[in-house]
C-alpha angles and dihedrals in degrees: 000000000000134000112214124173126197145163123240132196097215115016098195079058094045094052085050094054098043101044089054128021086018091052094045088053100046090049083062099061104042098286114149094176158332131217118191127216125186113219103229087199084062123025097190089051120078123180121212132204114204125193090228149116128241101250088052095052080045088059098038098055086044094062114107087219096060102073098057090050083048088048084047105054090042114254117168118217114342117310112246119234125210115189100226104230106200144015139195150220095215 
């Protein structure tokens, strides 16, 4: 699993970019899944949970293709990862 944060300039484009050309690119590279989160303390930032590991994160923000569908969904500036270190039953 990995934690990224970003900001976005319009969310509703975002969410259409990611659900679609940035799925199909994330698949690509070992992705199983993303659920986005917005964060209510920021409207323009969303935070995103992928079901992925980090070699395959490593592999997907090294594509060439990868800077001009995050152009294309909006993101302003680079989104920030945090490897998640535990988990928990309860």
């Amino acid at each position: 699993m990995l934690l990224a944060t970003t900001k976005v300039a319009d969310l509703d484009r975002f969410i259409a970019i990611f659900s679609t050309k940035g799925a199909d690119k994330r698949r690509l590279h070992g992705s199983k899944g993303a659920t986005v989160f917005r964060d209510p303390s920021e409207a323009d930032r969303v935070w995103v949970i992928f079901d992925w590991d980090a070699e395959g994160w490593k592999t997907f923000v090294s594509d060439p293709e990868v800077p001009a569908i995050m152009q294309e969904a909006g993101h302003v500036g680079k989104p920030q990862a945090a490897m998640l270190q535990a988990r928990y039953d309860a």
